[in-house]
C-alpha positions in Angstrom: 11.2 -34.6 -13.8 14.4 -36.3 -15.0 17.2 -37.3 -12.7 19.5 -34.5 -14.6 16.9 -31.7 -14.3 17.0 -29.4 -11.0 14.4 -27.0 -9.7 15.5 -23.9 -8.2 12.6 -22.4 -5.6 13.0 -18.6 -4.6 10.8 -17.0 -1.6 11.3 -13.6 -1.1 9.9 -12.4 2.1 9.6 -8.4 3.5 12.7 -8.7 5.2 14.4 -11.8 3.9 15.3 -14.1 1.2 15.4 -17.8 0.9 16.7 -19.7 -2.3 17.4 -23.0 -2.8 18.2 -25.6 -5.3 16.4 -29.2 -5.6 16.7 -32.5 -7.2 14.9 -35.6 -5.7 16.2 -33.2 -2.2 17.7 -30.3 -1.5 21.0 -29.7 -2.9 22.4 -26.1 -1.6 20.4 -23.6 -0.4 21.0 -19.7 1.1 19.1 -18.0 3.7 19.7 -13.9 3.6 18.0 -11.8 6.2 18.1 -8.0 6.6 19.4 -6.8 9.7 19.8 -3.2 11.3 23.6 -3.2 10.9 23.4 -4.7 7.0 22.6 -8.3 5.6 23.4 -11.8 7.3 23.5 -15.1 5.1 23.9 -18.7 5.9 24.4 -21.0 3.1 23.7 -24.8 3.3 25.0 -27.9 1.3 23.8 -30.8 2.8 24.2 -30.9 6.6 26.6 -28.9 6.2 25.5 -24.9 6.9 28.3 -22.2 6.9 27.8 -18.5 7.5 28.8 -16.3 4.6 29.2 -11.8 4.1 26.1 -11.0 2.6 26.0 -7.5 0.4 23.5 -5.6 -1.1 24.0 -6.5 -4.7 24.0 -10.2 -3.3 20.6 -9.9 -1.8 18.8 -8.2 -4.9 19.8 -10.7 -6.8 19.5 -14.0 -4.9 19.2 -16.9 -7.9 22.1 -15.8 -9.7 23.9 -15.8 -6.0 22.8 -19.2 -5.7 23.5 -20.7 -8.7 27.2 -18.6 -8.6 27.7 -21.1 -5.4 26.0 -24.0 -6.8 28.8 -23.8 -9.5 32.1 -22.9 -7.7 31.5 -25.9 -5.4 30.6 -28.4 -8.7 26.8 -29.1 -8.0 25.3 -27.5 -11.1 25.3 -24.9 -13.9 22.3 -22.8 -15.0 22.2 -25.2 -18.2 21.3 -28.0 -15.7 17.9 -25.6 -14.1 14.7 -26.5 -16.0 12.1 -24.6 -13.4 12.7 -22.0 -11.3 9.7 -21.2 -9.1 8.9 -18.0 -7.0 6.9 -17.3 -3.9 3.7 -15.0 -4.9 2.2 -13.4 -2.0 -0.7 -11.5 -4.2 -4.2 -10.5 -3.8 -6.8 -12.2 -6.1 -8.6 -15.5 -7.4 -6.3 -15.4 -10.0 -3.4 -16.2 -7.7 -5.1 -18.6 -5.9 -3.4 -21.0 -7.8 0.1 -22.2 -8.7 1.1 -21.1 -12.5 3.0 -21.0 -15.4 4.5 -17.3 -15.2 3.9 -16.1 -19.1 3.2 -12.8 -20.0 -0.3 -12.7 -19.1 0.6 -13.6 -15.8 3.0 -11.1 -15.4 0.9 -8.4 -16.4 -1.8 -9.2 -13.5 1.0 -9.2 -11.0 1.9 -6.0 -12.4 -1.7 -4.7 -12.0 -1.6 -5.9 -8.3 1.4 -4.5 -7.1 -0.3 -1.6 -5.5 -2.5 -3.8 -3.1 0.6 -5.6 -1.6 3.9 -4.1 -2.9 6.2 -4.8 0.1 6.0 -8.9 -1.9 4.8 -8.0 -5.5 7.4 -5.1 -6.4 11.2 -7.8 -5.6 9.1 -10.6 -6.9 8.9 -8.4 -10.1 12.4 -7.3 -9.9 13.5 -11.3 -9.7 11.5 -11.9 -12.6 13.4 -9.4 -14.5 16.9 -10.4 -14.1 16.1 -14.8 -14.4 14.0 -14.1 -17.3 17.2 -14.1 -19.3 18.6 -16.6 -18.1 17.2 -18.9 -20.5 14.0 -19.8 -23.0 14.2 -23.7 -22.2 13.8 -23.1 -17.9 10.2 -22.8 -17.0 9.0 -20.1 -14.8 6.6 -21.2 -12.2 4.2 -18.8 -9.5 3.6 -20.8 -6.0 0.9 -19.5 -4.6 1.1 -18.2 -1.0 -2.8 -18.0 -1.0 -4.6 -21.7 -2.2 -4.4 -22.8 0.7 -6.9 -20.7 1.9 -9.2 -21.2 -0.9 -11.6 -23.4 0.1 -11.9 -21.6 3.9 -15.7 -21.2 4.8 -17.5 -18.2 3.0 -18.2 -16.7 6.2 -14.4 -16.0 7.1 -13.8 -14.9 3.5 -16.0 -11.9 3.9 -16.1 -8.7 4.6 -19.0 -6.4 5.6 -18.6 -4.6 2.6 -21.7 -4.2 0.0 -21.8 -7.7 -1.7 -21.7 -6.0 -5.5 -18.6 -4.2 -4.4 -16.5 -6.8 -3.2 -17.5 -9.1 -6.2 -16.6 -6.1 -8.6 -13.1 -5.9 -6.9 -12.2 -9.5 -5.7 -12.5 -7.7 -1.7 -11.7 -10.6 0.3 -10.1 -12.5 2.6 -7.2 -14.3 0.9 -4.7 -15.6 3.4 -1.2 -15.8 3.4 1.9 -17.9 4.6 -0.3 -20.4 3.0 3.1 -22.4 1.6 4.0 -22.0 5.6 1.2 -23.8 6.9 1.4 -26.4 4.3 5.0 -27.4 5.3 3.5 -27.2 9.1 0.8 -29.2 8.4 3.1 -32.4 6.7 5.1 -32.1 9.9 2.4 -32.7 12.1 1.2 -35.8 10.7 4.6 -37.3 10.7 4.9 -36.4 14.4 1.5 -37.1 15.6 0.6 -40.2 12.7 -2.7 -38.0 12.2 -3.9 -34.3 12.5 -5.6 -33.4 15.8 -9.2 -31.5 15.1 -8.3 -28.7 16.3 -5.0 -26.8 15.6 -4.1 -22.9 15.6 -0.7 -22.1 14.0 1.1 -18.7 14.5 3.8 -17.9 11.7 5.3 -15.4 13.6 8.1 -13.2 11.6 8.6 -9.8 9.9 5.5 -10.9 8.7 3.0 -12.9 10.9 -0.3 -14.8 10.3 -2.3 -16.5 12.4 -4.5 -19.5 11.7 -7.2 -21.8 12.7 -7.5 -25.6 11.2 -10.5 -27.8 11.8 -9.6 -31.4 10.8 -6.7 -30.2 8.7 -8.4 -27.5 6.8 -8.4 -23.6 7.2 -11.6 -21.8 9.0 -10.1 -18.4 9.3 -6.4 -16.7 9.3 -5.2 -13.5 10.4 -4.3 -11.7 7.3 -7.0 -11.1 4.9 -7.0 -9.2 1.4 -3.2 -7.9 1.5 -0.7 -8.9 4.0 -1.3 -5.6 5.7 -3.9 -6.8 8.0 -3.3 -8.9 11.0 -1.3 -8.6 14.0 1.5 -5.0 13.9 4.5 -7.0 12.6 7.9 -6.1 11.9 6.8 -2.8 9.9 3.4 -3.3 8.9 0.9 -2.0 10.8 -1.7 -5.0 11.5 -5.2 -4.4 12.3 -6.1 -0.3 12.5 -9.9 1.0 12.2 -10.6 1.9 9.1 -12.0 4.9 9.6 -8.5 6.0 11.4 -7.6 5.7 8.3 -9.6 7.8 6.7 -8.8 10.4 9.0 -5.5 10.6 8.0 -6.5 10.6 4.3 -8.7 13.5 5.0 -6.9 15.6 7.9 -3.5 14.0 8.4 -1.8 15.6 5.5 -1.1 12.0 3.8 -1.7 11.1 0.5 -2.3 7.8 -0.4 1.4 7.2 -1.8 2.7 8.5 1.9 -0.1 6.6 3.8 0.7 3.8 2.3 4.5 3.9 2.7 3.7 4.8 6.3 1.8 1.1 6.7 3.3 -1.2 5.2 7.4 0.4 6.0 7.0 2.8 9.2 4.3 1.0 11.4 4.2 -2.4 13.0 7.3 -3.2 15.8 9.4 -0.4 13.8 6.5 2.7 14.5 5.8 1.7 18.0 9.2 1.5 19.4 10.7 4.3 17.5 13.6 2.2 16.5 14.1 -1.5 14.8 11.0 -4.0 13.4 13.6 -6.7 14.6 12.3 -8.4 17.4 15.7 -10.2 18.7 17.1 -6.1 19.0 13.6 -5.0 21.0 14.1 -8.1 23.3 17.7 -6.4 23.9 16.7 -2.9 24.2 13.8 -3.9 26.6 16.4 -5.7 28.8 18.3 -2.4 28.8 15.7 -0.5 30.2 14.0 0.9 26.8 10.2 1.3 27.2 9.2 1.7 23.6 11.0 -1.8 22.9 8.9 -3.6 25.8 5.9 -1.3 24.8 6.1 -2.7 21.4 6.6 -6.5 22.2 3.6 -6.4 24.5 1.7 -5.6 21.6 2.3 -7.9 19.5 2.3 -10.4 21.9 -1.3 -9.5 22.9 -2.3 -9.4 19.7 -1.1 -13.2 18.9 -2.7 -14.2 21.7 -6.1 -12.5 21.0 -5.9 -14.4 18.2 -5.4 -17.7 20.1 -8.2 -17.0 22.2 -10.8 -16.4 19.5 -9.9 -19.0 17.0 -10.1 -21.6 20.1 -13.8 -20.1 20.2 -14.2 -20.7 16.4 -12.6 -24.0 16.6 -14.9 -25.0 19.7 -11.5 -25.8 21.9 -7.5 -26.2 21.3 -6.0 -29.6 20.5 -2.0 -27.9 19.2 -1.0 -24.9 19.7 2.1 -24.2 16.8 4.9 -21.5 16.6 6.9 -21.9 13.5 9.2 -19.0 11.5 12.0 -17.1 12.7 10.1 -15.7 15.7 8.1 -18.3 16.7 10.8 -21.0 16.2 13.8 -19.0 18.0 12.4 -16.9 20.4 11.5 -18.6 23.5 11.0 -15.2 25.2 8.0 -14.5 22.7 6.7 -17.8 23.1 6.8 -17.7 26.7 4.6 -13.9 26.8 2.2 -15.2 24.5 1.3 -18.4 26.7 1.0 -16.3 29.6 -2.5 -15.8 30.7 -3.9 -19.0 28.7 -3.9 -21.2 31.2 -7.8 -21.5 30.9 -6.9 -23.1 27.7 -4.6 -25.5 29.3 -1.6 -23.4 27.1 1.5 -23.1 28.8 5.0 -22.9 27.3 6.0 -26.3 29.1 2.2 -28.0 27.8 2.5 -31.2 25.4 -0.2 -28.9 23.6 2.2 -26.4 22.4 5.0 -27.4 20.6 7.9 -25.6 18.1 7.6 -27.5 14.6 10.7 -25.5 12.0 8.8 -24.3 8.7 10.0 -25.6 5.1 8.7 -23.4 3.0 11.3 -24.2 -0.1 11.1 -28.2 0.4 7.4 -27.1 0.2 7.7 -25.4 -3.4 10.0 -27.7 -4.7 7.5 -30.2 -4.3 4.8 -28.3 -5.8 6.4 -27.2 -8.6 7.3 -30.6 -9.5 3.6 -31.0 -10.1 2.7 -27.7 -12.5 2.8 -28.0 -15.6 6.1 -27.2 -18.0 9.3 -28.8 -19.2 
């Protein structure tokens, strides 16, 4: 890429937004999260970071924010932007792989929106408005997913009829894939080489779970959407399917409703009755509310259920990792999910389990560098 050239990187999670501008390092960045009271944003240009007002029309359209800042404090124009690449949490071989975004590509996301539209539908909506920004900037999907693609067959599948899940691409996908990746770096500059056995927990709105064997994936938490899993900040996590059905049949929910229900009115949000944001439930359990300790419990339990059966996958536990907003912040979290894996030798004071900050844009920046366009 030439010295002029700059790469701007966009990941747009369920209840934030990251964007951030790159040459040969990163240049200016902004990190928008949703809150209960509004939006909160912290922009950063070069060690320096500085809190900023955050509104709605701000948020939906994060790259022109970006690049509005990137020009009032002289570090580049639009003009100087050859790629721009998005996060692309989607279901599917086809997505299994970073891209050119053209029109064919577009058209598959569009086709896939209804298996994971909490990331598809503002990925789409980005799309729309940086499309015209220019012909010459190249347009770039960074897949959330290959780095699950060579996990073993057997955690791949489900116990679905083989013909069926061919016909529809039924699997187990994985996501926070870019996540993991960034992780993964860090721990071999820390360590000088990657223990054998490792378990990572991205814990935020959304949360994965996952198990690495020498480096390389043998199972994760979420599967063929980023529904399933552990209940996360509005999603619902793991449920019997046949619950679901139920509702379908006798619960007076369409699939429209049941749906919205899942993926928006489930998760930390559904079981406490009121906020997916786990720094608020920490609060309101402290207060005495016992929805919000009700609802923490859970989801602590449910990370460490995962611990303890990927440890029996993985045939022991060299590193036990908490990265993203929860995992790397909350001590509290951290502290209730080591408790009761002391047969593990897990505790939160152990030299086994350790905080390592996720770089998800340095991540794509680097990747997109390597797919092919200008």
């Amino acid at each position: 890429m030439a010295m002029d050239k700059k790469i701007l990187v966009i990941n747009i999670g369920s209840a934030s937004k990251k964007c951030g501008l790159y040459s040969e390092s990163e240049l200016c960045s902004v990190h928008m999260e949703k809150t209960s009271d509004g939006y909160i944003g912290t922009i950063k240009v070069g060690d320096n970071k500085e809190d900023v007002q955050i509104i709605q029309t701000d948020y939906d359209d994060v790259g022109a924010y970006l690049m509005r800042v990137a020009g009032e404090k002289n570090i580049a124009q639009i003009s100087d932007v050859n790629k721009i690449g998005l996060r692309v949490v989607a279901p599917g071989a086809f997505f299994q792989e970073d891209k050119i975004i053209d029109d064919n590509y577009i058209q598959a996301l569009t086709l896939a929106q209804e298996m994971a539209p909490l990331h598809i539908t503002p990925v789409l909506e980005e799309l729309n408005k940086i499309k015209m920004w220019s012909d010459d900037i190249s347009l770039l999907g960074i897949s959330d997913s290959v780095f699950y693609k060579d996990m073993p067959t057997e955690a791949k599948l489900y116990g679905l009829p083989k013909e069926l899940a061919e016909e529809h691409g039924i699997y187990r996908y994985g996501y926070h894939g870019i996540s993991m990746s960034s992780v993964l770096d860090k721990i071999k500059e820390l360590k000088g080489d990657v223990p054998e056995k490792i378990i990572i927990c991205h814990l935020g709105s959304g949360s994965t779970v996952t198990a690495l064997k020498n480096g390389q994936p043998v199972d994760t938490s979420m599967g063929f959407t980023p529904l399933e899993g552990v209940p996360m900040g509005s999603r619902v996590g793991n449920i019997d399917a046949g619950a679901v059905l139920y509702l379908l049949k006798k619960g007076g929910l369409d699939a429209s409703t049941l749906e919205e229900m899942l993926y928006k009115k489930s998760g930390l949000l559904g079981l406490s009755g009121k906020t997916p944001f786990v720094k608020e439930l920490i609060d309101l359990e402290k207060a005495g509310d016992i929805g919000a300790g009700e609802a923490l419990t859970v989801f602590t339990r449910a990370v460490k259920k995962y611990i303890g059966a990927y440890s029996a996958i993985l045939g022991g536990l060299d590193l036990l990792v908490f990265t993203a907003t929860i995992g790397e912040r909350s001590e509290y979290i951290r502290a209730k999910i080591c408790s009761g894996l002391e047969h593990l030798n897990i505790s939160l004071d152990s030299p086994k389990v350790v905080v390592i900050p996720t770089n998800e844009m340095a991540e794509m920046a680097k990747r997109a560098i390597y797919t092919s366009g200008n």
